[in-house]
N, C-alpha and C positions, 0 to 999 in steps of 0.2 A: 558127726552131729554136734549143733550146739551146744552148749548147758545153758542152764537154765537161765545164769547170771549175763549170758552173753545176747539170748532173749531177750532177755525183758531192757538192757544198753539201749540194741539197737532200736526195739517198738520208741522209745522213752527218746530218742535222738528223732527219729524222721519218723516216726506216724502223727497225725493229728488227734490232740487231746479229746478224743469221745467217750472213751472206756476206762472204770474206775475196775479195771481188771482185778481178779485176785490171784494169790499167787500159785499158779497153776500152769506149768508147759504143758498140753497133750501133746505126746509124740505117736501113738497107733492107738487102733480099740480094739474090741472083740467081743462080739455078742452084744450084752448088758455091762461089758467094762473097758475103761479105757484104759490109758499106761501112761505116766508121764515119760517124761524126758531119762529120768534115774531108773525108768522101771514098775516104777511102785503103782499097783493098782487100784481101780476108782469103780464104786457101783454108782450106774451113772440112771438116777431118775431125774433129768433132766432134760437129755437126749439131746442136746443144742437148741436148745428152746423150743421143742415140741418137731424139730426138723428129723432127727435119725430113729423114723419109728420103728426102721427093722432093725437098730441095733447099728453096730459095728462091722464094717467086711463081711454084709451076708455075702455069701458066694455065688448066687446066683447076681448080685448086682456087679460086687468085682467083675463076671463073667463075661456082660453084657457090654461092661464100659468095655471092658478091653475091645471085644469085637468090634463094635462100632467105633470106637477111636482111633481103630487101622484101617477102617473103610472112608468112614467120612464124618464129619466132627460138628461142623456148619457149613450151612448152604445160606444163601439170601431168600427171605422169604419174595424175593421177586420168583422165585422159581417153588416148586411144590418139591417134598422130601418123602422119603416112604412113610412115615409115624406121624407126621404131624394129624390127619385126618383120620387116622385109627384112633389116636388117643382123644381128640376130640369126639368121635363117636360113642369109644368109651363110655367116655364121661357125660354126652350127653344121654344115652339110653339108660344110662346107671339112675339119674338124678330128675328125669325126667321134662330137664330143658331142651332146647332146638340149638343153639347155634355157641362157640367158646371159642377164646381168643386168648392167646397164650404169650406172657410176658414175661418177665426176668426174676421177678417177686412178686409179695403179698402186695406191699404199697403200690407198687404201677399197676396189681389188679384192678386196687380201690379206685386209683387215677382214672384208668381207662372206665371202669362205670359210671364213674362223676360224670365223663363226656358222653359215656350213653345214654345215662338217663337224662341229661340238659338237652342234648340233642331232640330225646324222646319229646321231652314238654315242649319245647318250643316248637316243632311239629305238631304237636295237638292242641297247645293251647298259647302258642306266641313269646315270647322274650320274656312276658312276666312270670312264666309257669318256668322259674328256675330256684324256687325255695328247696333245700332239703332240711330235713331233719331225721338230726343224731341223739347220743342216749347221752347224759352225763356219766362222767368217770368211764368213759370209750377210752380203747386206743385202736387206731385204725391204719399206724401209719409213719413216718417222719416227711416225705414230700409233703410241699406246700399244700396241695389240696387234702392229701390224709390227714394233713394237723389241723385245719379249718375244721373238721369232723371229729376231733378227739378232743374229749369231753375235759380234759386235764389243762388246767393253766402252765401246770409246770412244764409239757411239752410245747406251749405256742409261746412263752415268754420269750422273749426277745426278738422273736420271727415276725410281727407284725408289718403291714398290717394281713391278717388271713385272706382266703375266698370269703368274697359277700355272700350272704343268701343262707345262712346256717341258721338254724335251733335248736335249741337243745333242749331234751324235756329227761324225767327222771327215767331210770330201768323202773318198770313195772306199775306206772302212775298213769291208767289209762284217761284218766279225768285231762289232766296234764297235756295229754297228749292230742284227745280230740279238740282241745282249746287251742293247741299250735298250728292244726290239721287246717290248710282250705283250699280252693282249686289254685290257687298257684307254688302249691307244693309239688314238685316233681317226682320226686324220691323221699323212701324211710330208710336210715343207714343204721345196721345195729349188728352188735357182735352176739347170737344168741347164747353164747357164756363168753361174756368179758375177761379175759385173759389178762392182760397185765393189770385188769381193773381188781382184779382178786378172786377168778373164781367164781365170777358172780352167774347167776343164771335169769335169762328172761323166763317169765310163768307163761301158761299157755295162753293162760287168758291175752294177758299183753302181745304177744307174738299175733294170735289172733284178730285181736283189737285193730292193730297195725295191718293185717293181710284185709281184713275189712273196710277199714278207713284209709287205705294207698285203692283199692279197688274204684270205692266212693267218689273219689276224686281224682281218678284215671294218674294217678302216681304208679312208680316202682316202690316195691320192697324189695331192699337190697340186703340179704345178707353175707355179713363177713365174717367167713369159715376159714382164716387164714391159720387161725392157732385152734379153734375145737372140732373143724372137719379133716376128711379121707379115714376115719376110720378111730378120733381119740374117744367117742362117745360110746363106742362100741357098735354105731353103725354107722356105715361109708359116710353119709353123709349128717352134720348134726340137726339139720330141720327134719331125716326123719326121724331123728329119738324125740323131736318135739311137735311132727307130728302139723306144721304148718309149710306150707313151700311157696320158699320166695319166685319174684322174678328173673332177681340178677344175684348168682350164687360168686362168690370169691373166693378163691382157695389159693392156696401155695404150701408152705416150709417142708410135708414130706412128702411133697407129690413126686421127687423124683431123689427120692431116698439121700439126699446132700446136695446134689450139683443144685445151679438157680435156675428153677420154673417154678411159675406164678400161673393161674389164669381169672377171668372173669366168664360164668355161662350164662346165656340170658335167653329168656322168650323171646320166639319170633317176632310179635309185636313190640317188642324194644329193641329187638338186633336190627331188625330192618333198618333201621335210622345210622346206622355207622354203614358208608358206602367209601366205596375206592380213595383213597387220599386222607379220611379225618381221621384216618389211627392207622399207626401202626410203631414196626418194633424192630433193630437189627440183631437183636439175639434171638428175641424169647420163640418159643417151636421149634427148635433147631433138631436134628434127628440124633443126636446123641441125645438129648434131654428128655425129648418125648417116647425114645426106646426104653431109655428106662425109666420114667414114668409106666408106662405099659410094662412092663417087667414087673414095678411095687404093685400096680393092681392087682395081678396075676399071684405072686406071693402074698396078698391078703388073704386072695380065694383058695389056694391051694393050702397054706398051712395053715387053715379056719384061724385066723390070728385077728378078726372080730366078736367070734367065739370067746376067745383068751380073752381078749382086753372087757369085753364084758365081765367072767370068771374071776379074772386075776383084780379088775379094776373093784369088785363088789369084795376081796377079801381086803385090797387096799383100804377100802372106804373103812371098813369092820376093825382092821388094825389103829385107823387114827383116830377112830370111835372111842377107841379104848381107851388112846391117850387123853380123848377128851376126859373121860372118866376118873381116870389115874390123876391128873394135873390140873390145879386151879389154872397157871396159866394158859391152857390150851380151852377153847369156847366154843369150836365150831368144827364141821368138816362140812365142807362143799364140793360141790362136783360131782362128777361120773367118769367111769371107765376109767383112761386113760390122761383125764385131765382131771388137777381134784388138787383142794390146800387145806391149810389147817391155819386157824384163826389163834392169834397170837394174845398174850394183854401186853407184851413185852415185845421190843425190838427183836427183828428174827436173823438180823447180822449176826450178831455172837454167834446163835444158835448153826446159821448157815457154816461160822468158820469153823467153827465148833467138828461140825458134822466131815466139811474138808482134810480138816487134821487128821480126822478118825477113818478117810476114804470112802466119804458118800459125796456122791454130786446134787445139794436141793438148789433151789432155786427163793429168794425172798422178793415180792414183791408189798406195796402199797406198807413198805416198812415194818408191818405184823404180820403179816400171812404166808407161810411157809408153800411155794408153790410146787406140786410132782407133774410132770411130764415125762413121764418114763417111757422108754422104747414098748414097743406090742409086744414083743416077745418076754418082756416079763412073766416070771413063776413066782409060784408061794414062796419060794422057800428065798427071794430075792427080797421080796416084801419082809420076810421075818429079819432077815439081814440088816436090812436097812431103820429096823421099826427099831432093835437093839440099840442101836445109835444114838436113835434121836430119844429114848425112853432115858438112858445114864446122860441125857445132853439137857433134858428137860428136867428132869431130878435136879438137878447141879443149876439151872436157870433158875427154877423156884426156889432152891434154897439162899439163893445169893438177895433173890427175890422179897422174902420173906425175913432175910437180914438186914436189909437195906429199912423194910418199913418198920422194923423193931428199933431200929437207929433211931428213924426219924422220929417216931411216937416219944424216944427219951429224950431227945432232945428238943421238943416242943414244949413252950411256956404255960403253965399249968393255966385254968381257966377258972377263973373265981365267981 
């Protein structure tokens, strides 16, 4: 095996500069923990960004690669595979869509709906019904077309120029929104809790609003469930913990428990519009992916592990509750279930390397907000572990916190 120093050589010589990585080899997991490279063990509410929600080498999924990895691995979607139309029936009877199309990732989901719903509009209403509208502070993506929809300048700066035909109106400003809204909108693209945007959640109203106003003007609503659906809200899907249902559903990271599958599911009146030749894919549905795919489903259902992530997700919320209470600098908790942060007044790097040191894996997004994505199979008693952590992590941030502005006040010019 490498070490660790020999790692990080080689990335630093031939990889392409995209990752401000921290210093961390994983070399195996297990359950809710990983292992580096030395050994030394990691409680991991991170889960690879929302991808390993069963954890580490469950055994049922080890099981399943191996079989199918000795039979047959990939086929050409020129030809049909056992799984690919299981798993898509699956998913559409689960979700209560007609037709799914299965790709490599979250972004080629997003991609390949961009081309269904333009498809959609210019069939029912000509070349000029190709407007979408996105949310500010979105992320949906790094492909050209996902960045055109991400509401963040810091991911499109330099990539200009985007896709035409975008707007952007705010999360939860329904005024806003029907002012962007007219018949040459095709699509509404929205993440109903924004994920790298911090946790954020659409209200029902707004969700609402949008299934009303895409109706109205014979548009899609396109939700993207790439980071809060298959199961982090505590039900399979996150439009039904809120309870509105789009047209065009977008999922990926744990659909197939780590390998890459992605899909997009859409109503028949917008599936119809992609016919033989305008889409397609040389990976994505492949029968190793889509077996296990169908494997994660089947281990949600059998180990009630929407159940847990409800349970376990509602003690999580209650523990960072606390810290709100315990810590000036902590202000907030948001989320549900299995996706859920805590609002920072201070930079949450320290805090993250802080936690790394001490062997918690969090995650910092939008620079204050401490993000958890933790596998389903999380317990109480993992949460209390991890909440230790960050309580001696948060203590030691305030104090540094609270000496810094004692500094400052004595060092400021008196005011006459």
């Amino acid at each position: 095996m490498l070490t660790y120093e020999e790692i990080v050589a080689l990335e630093q010589k031939y990889l392409l500069n995209t990752y401000a990585r921290y210093p961390l080899a994983i070399a195996r997991g297990k359950g809710v923990y990983v292992y580096d490279v030395d050994g030394r063990r990691y409680l991991d509410l991170l889960a690879g960004l929302g991808v390993n929600a069963l954890g580490h080498a469950h055994p049922r999924i080890v099981k399943v690669i191996r079989e199918q990895a000795a039979k047959v691995i990939h086929v050409s979607n020129l030809y049909y595979n056992e799984y690919q139309g299981l798993l898509a029936e699956k998913l559409c009877t689960a979700s209560g869509l007609d037709r799914a199309f299965f790709s490599n990732s979250g972004t080629e989901a997003i991609e390949g709906a961009l081309k269904l719903v333009r498809a959609a509009g210019h069939a029912t209403g000509g070349p000029e019904k190709c407007i979408l509208i996105a949310l500010e502070n979105s992320f949906h993506g790094r492909t050209m077309g996902a960045l055109a929809l991400t509401g963040q300048a810091k991911y499109r700066q330099g990539f200009d120029p985007m896709l035409e035909g975008v707007r952007f109106v705010p999360r939860n400003d329904v005024e806003a929104l029907r002012n962007a809204m007219d018949d040459k909108v095709c699509g509404i693209v929205l993440e109903p809790i924004q994920g790298e945007g911090g946790i954020q959640e659409s209200s029902f109203e707004f969700l609402q609003a949008c299934r009303q106003l895409a109706d109205q003007h014979q548009a899609a609503l396109i939700f993207d469930e790439i980071q809060c659906g298959l199961g982090r809200t505590g039900q399979l899907f996150a439009f039904q913990h809120f309870g509105v249902v789009p047209d065009v559903l977008c999922i990926a990271k744990p659909i197939a428990a780590g390998l890459p599958l992605g899909a997009f599911l859409a109503k028949e009146r917008f599936a119809q519009h992609i016919t033989p030749g305008k889409h397609g894919t040389t990976f994505g549905g492949g029968p190793l992916t889509c077996r296990v795919a169908l494997e994660y489903l089947a281990i949600l259902e059998d180990e009630n592990l929407l159940e847990q992530v409800r349970r376990v997700g509602g003690y999580l919320s209650q523990k960072l509750r606390e810290l709100v209470d315990k810590f000036d600098i902590a202000v907030e908790v948001r989320g549900v279930g299995a996706i859920q942060a805590l609002q920072l007044t201070v930079p949450g790097k320290p805090i993250l390397e802080g936690a790394l040191a001490k062997g918690l894996l969090i995650n910092v997004t939008q620079d204050t907000v401490l993000r958890f994505l933790p596998p389903f199979l999380l317990q109480e008693k993992h949460v209390d572990s991890g909440m230790r952590i960050l309580r001696r992590l948060l203590a030691d941030a305030q104090k540094q916190e609270k000496a810094a502005a004692r500094a400052a006040n004595s060092t400021a010019p008196a005011v006459e």
